[in-house]
PyMOL Python script that loads the backbone (N, CA, C, O; Angstrom):
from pymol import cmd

cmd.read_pdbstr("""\
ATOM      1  N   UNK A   1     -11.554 -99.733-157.996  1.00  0.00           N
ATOM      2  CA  UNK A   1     -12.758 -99.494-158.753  1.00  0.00           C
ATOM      3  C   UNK A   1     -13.731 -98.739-157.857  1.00  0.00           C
ATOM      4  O   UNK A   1     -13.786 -99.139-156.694  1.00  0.00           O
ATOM      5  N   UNK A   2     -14.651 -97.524-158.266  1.00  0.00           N
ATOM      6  CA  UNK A   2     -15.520 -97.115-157.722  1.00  0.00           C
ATOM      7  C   UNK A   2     -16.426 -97.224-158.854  1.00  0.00           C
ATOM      8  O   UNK A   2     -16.432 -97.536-160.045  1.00  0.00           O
ATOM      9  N   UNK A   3     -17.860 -96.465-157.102  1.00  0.00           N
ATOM     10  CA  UNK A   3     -19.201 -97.255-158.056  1.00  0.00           C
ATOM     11  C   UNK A   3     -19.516 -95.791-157.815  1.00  0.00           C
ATOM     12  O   UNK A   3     -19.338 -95.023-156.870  1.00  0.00           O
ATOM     13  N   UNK A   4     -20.222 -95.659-159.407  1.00  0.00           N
ATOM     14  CA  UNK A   4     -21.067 -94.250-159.582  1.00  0.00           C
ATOM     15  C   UNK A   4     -22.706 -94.471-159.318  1.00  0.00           C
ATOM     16  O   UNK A   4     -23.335 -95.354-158.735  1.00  0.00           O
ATOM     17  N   UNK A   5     -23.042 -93.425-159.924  1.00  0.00           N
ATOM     18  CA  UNK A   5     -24.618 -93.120-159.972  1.00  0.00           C
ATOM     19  C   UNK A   5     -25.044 -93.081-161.126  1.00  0.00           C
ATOM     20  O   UNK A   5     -26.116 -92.560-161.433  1.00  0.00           O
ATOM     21  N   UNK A   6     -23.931 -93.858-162.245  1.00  0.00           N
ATOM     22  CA  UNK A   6     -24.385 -93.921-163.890  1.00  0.00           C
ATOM     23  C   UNK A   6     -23.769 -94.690-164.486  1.00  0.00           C
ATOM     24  O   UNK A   6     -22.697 -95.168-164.115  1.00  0.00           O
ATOM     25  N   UNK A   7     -24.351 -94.937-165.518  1.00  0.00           N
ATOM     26  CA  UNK A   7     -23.852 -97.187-166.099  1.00  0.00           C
ATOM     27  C   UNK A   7     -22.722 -96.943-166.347  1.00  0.00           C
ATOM     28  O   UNK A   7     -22.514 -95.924-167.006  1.00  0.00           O
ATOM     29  N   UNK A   8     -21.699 -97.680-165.967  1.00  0.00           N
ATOM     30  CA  UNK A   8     -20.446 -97.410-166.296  1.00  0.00           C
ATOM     31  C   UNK A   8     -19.810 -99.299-166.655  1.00  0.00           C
ATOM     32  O   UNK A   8     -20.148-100.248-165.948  1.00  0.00           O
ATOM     33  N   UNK A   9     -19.029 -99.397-167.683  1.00  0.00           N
ATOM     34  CA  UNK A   9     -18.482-100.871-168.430  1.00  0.00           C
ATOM     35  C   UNK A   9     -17.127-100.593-167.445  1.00  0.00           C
ATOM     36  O   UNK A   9     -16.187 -99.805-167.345  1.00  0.00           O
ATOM     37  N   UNK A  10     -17.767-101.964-166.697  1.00  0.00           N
ATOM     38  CA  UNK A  10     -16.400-102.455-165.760  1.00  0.00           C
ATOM     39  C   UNK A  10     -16.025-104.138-166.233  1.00  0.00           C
ATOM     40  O   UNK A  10     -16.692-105.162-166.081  1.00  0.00           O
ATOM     41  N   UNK A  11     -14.589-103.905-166.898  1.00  0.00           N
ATOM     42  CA  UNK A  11     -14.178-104.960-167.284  1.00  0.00           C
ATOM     43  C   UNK A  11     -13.083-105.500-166.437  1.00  0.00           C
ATOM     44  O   UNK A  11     -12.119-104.734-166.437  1.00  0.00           O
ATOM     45  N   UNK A  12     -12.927-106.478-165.775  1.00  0.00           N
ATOM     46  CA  UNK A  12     -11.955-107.478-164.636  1.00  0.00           C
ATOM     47  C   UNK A  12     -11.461-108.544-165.296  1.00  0.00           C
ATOM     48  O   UNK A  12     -12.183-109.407-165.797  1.00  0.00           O
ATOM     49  N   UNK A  13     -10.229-108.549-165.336  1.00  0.00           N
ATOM     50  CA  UNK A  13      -9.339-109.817-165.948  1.00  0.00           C
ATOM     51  C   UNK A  13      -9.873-110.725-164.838  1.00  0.00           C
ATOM     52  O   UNK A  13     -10.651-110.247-164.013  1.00  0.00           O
ATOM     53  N   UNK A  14      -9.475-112.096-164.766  1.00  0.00           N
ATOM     54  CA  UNK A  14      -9.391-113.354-164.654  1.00  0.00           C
ATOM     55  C   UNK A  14      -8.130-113.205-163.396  1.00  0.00           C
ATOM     56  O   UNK A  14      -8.250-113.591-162.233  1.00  0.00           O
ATOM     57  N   UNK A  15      -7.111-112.643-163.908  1.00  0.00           N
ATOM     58  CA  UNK A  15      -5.856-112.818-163.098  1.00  0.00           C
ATOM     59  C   UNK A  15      -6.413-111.723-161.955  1.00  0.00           C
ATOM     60  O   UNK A  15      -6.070-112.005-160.807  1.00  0.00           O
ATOM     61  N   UNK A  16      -7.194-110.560-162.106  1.00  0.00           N
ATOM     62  CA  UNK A  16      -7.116-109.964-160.864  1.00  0.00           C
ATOM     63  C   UNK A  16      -8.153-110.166-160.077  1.00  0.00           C
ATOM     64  O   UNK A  16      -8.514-109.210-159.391  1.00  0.00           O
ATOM     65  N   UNK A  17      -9.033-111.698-159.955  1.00  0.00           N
ATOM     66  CA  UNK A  17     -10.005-112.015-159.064  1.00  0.00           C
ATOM     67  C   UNK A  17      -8.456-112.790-158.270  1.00  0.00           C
ATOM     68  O   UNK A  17      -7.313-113.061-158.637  1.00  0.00           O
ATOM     69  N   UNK A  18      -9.424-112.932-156.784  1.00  0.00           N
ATOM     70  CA  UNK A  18      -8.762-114.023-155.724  1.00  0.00           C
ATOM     71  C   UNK A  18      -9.029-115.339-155.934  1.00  0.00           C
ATOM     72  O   UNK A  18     -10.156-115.831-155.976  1.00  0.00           O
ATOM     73  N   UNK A  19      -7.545-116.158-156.124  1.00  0.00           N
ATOM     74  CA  UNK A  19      -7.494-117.507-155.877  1.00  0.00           C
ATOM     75  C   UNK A  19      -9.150-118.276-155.312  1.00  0.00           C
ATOM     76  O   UNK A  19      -9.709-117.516-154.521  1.00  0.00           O
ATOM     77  N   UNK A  20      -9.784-119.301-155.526  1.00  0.00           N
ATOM     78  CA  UNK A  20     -10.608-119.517-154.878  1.00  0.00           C
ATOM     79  C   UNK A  20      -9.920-120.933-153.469  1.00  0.00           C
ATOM     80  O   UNK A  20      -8.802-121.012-152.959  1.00  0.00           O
ATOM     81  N   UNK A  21     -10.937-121.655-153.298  1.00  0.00           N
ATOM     82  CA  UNK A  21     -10.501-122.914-152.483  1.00  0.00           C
ATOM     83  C   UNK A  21     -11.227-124.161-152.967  1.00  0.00           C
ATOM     84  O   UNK A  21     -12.447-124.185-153.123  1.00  0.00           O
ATOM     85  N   UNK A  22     -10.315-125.337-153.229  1.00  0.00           N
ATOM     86  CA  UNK A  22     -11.240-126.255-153.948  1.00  0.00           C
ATOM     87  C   UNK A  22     -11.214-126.619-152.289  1.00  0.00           C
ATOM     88  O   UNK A  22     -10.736-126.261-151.213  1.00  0.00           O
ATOM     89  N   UNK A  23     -12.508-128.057-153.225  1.00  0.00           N
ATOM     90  CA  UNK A  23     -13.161-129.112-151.586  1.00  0.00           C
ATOM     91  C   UNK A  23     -11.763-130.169-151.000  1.00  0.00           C
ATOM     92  O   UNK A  23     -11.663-131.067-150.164  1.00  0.00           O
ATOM     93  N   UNK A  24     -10.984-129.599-151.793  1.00  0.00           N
ATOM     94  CA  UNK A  24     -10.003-130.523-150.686  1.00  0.00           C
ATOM     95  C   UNK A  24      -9.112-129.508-150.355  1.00  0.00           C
ATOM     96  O   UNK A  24      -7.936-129.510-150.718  1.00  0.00           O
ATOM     97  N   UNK A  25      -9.756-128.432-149.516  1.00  0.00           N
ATOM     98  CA  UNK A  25      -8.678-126.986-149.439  1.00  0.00           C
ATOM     99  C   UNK A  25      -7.597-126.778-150.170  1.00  0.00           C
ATOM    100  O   UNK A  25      -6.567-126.595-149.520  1.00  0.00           O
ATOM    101  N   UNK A  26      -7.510-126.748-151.385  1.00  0.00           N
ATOM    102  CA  UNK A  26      -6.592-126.532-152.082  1.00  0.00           C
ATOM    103  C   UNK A  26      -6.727-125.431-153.192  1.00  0.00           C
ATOM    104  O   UNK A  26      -7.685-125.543-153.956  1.00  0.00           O
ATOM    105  N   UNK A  27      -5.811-124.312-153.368  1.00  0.00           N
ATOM    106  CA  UNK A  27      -5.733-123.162-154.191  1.00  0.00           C
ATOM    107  C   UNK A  27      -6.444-123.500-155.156  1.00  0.00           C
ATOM    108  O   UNK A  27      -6.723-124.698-155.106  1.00  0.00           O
ATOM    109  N   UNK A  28      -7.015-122.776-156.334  1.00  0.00           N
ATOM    110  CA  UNK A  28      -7.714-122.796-156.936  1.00  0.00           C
ATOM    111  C   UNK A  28      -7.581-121.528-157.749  1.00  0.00           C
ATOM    112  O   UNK A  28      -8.381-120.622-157.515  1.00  0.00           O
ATOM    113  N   UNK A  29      -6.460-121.332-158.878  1.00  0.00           N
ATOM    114  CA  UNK A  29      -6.484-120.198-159.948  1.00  0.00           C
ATOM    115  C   UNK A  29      -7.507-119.664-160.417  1.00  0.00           C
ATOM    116  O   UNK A  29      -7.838-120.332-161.396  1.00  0.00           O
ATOM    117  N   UNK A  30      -8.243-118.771-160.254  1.00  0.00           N
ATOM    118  CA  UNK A  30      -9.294-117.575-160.983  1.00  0.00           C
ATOM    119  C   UNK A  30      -8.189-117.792-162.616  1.00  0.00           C
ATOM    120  O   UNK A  30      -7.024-117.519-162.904  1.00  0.00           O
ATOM    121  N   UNK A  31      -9.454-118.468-163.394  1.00  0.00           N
ATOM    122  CA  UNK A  31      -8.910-118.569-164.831  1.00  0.00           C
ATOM    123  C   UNK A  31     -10.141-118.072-165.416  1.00  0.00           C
ATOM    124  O   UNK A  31     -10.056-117.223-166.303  1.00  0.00           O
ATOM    125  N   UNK A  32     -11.417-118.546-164.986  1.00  0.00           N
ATOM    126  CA  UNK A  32     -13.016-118.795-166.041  1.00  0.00           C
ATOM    127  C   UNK A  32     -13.178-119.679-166.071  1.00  0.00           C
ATOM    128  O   UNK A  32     -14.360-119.737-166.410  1.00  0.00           O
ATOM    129  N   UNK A  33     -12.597-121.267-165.875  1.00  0.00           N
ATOM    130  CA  UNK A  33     -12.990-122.253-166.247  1.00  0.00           C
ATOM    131  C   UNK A  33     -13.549-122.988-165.244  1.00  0.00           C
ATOM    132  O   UNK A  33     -13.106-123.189-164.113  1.00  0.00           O
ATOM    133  N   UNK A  34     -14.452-123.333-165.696  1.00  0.00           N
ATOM    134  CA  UNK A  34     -15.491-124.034-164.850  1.00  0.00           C
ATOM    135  C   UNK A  34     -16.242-123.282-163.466  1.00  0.00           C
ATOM    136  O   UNK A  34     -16.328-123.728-162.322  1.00  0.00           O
ATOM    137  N   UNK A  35     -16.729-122.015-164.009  1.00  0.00           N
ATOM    138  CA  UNK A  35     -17.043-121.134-163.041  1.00  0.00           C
ATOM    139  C   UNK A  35     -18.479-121.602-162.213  1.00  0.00           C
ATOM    140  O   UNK A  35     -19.601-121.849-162.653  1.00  0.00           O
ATOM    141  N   UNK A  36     -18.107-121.608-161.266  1.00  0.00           N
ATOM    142  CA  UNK A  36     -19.632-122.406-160.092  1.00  0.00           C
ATOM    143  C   UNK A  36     -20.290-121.220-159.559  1.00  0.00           C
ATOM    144  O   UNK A  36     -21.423-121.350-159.094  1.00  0.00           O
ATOM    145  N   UNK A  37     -19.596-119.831-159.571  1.00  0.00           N
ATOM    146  CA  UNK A  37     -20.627-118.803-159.165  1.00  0.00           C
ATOM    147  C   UNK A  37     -19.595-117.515-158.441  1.00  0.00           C
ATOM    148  O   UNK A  37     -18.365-117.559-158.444  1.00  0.00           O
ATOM    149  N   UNK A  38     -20.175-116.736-158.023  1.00  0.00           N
ATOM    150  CA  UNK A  38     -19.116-115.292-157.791  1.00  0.00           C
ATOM    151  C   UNK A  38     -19.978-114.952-156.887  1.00  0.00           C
ATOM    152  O   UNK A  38     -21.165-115.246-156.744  1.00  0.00           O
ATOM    153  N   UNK A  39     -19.175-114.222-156.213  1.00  0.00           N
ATOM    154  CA  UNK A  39     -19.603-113.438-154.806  1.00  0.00           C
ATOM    155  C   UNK A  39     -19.076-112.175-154.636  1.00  0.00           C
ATOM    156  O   UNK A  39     -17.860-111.989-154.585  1.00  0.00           O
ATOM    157  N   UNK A  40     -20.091-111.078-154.523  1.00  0.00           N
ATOM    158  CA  UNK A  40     -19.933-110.110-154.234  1.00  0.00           C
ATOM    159  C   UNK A  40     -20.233-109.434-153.172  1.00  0.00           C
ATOM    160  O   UNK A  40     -21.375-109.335-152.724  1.00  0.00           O
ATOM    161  N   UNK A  41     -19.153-108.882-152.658  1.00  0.00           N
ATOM    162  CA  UNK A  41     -19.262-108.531-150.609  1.00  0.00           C
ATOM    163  C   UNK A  41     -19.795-106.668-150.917  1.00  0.00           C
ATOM    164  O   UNK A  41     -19.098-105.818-151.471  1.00  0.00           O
ATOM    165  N   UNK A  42     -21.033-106.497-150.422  1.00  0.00           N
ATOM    166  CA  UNK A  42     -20.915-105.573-150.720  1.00  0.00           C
ATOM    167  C   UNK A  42     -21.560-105.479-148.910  1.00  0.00           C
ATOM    168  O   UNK A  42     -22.567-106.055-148.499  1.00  0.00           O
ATOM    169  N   UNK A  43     -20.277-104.255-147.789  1.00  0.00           N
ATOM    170  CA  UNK A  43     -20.320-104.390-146.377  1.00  0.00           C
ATOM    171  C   UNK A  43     -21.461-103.544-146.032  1.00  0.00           C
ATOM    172  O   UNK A  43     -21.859-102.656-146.787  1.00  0.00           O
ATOM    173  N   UNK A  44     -22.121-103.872-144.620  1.00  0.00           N
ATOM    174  CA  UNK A  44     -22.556-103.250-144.298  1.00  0.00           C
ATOM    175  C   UNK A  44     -22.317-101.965-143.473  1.00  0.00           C
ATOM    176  O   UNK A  44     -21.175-101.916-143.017  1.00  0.00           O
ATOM    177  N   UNK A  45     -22.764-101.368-143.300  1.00  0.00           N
ATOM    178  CA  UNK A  45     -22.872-100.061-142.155  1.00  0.00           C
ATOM    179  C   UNK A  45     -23.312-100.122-140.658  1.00  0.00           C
ATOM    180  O   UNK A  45     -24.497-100.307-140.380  1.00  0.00           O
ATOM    181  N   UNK A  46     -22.347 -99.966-139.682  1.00  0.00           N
ATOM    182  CA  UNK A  46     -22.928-100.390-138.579  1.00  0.00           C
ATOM    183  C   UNK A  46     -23.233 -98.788-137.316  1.00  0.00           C
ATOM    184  O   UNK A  46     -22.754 -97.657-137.405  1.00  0.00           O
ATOM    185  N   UNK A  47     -24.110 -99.318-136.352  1.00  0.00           N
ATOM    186  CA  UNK A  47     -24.038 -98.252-135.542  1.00  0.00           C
ATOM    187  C   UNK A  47     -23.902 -98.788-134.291  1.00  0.00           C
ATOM    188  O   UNK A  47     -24.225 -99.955-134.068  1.00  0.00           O
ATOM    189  N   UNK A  48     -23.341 -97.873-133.232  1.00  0.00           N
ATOM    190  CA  UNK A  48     -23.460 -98.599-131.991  1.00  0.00           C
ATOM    191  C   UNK A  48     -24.963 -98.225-131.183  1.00  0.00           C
ATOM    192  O   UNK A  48     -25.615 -97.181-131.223  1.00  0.00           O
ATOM    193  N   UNK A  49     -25.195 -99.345-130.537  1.00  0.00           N
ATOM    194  CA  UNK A  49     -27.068 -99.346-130.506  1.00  0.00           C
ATOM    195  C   UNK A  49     -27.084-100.374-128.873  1.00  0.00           C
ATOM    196  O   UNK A  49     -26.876-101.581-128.752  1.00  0.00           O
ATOM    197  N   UNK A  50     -27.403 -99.365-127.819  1.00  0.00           N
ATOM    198  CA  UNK A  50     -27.529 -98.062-127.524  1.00  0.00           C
ATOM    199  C   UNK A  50     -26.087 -97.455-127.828  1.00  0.00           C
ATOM    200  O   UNK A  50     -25.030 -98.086-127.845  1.00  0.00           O
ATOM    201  N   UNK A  51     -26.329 -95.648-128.141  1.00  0.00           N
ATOM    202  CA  UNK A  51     -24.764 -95.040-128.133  1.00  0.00           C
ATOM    203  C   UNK A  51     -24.095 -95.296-126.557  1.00  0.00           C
ATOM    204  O   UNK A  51     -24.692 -95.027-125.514  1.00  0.00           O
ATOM    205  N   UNK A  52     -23.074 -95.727-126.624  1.00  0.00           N
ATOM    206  CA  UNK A  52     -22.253 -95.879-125.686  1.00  0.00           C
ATOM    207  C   UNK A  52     -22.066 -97.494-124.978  1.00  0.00           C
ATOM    208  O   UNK A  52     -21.399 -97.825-123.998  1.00  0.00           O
ATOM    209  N   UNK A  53     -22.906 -98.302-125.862  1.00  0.00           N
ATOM    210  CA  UNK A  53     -22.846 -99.664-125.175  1.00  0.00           C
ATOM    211  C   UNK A  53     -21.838-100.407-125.552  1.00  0.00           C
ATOM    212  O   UNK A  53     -21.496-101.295-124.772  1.00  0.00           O
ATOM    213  N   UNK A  54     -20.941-100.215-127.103  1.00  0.00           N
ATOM    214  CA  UNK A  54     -20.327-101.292-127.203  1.00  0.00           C
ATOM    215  C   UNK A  54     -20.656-102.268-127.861  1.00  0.00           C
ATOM    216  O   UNK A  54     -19.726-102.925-128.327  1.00  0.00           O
ATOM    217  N   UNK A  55     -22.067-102.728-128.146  1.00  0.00           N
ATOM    218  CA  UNK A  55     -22.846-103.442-128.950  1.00  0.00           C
ATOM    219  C   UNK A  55     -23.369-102.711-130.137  1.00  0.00           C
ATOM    220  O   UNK A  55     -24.063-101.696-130.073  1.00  0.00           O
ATOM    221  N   UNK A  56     -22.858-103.493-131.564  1.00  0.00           N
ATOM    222  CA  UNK A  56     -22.828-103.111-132.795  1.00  0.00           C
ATOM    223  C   UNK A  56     -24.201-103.783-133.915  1.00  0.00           C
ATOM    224  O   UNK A  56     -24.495-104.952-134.164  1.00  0.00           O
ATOM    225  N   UNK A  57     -24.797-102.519-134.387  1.00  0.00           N
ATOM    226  CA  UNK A  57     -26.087-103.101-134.891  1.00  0.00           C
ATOM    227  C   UNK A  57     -25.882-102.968-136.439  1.00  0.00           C
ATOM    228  O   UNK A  57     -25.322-101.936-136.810  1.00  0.00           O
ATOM    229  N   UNK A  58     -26.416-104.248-137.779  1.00  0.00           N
ATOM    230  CA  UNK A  58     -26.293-103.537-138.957  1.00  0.00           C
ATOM    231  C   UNK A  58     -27.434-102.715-139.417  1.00  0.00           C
ATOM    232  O   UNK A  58     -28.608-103.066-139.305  1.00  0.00           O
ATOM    233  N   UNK A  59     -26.959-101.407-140.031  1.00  0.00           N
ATOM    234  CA  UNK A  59     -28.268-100.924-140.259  1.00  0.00           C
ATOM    235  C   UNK A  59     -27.911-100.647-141.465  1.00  0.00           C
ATOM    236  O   UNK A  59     -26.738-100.659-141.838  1.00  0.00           O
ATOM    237  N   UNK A  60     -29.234-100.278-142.436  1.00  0.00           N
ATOM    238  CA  UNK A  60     -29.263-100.214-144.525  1.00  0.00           C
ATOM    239  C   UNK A  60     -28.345 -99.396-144.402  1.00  0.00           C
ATOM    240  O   UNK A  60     -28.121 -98.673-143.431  1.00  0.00           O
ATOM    241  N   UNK A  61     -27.448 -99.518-145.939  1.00  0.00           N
ATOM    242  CA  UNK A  61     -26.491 -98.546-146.014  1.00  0.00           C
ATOM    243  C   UNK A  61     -27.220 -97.554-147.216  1.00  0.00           C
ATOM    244  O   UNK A  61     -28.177 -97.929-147.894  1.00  0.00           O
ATOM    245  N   UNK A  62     -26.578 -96.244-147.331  1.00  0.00           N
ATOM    246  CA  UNK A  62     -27.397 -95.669-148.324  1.00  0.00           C
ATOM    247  C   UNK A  62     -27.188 -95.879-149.919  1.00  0.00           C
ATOM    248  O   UNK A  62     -27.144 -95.037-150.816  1.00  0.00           O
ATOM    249  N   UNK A  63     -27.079 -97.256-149.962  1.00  0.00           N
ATOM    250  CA  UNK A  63     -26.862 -96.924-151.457  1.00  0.00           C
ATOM    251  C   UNK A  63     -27.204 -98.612-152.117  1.00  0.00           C
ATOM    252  O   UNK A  63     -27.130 -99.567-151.343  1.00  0.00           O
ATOM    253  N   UNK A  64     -27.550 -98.812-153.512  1.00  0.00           N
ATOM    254  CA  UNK A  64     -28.055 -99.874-153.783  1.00  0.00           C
ATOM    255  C   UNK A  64     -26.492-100.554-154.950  1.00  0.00           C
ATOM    256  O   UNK A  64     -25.475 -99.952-155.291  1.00  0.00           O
ATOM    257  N   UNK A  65     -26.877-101.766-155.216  1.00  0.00           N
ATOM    258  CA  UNK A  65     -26.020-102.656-156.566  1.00  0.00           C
ATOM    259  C   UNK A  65     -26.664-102.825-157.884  1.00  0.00           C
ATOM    260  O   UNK A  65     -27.824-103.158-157.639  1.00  0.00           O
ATOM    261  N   UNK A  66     -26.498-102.766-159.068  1.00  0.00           N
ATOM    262  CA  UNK A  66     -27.383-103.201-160.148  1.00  0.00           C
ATOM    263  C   UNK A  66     -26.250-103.565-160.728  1.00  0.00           C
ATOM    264  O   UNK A  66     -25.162-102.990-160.712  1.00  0.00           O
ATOM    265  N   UNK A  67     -26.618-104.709-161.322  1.00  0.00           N
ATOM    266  CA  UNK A  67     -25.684-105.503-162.328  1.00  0.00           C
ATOM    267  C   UNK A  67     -26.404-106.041-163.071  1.00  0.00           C
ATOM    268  O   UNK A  67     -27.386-106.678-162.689  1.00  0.00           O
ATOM    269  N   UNK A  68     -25.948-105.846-164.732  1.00  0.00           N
ATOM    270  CA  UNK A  68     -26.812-106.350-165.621  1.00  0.00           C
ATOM    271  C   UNK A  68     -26.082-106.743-166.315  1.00  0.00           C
ATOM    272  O   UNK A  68     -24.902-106.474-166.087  1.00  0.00           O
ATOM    273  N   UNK A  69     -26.432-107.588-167.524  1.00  0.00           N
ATOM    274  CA  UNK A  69     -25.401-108.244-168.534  1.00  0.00           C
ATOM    275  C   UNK A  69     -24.088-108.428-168.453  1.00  0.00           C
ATOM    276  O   UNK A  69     -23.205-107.779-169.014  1.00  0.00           O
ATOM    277  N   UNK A  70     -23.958-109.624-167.507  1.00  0.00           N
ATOM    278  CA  UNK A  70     -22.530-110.157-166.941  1.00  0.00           C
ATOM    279  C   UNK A  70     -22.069-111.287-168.275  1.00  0.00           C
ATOM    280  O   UNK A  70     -22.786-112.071-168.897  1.00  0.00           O
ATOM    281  N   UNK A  71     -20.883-111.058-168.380  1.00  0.00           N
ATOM    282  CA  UNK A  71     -20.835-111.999-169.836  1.00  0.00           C
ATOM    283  C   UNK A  71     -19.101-112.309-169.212  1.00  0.00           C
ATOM    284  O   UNK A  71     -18.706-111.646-168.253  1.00  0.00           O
ATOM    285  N   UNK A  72     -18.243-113.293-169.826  1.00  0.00           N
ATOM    286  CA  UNK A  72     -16.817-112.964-169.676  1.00  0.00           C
ATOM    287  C   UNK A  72     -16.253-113.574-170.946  1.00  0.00           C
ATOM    288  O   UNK A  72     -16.761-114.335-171.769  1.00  0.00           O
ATOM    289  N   UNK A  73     -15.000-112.991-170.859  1.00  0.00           N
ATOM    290  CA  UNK A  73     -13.934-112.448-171.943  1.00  0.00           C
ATOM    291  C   UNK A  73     -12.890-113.211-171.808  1.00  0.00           C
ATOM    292  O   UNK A  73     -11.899-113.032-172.515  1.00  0.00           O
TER     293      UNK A  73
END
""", "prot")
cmd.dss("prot")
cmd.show_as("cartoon", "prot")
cmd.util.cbc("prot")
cmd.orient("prot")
């Protein structure tokens, strides 16, 4: 899936989210049922800071998320 610069209907089955982990570490089928909440990784951008040190800084990436009217199917 890519993300544009204009509203676009992105529909995701059930079967193609990741397994979750219940509280007694145990698999957990992506069905819909009984959904406690979703997470979306959206990474950052890093630079090395000073150049040449080796030490990695996060800095804004150029671009934003909007999500509106999440419903499921």
């Amino acid at each position: 899936m890519f993300v544009t610069d204009t509203w676009t209907l992105v529909q995701i089955a059930w079967s193609d989210f990741t397994d979750g982990v219940g509280t007694d570490n145990t698999s957990v089928t992506a069905t819909g049922d009984e959904v406690a909440g979703i997470t979306l990784l959206v990474y950052l951008e890093w630079e090395e800071d000073p150049p040449g040190s080796d030490d990695w800084t996060p800095v804004p990436a150029a671009y934003g998320l909007v999500i509106d009217d999440i419903s499921f199917y």
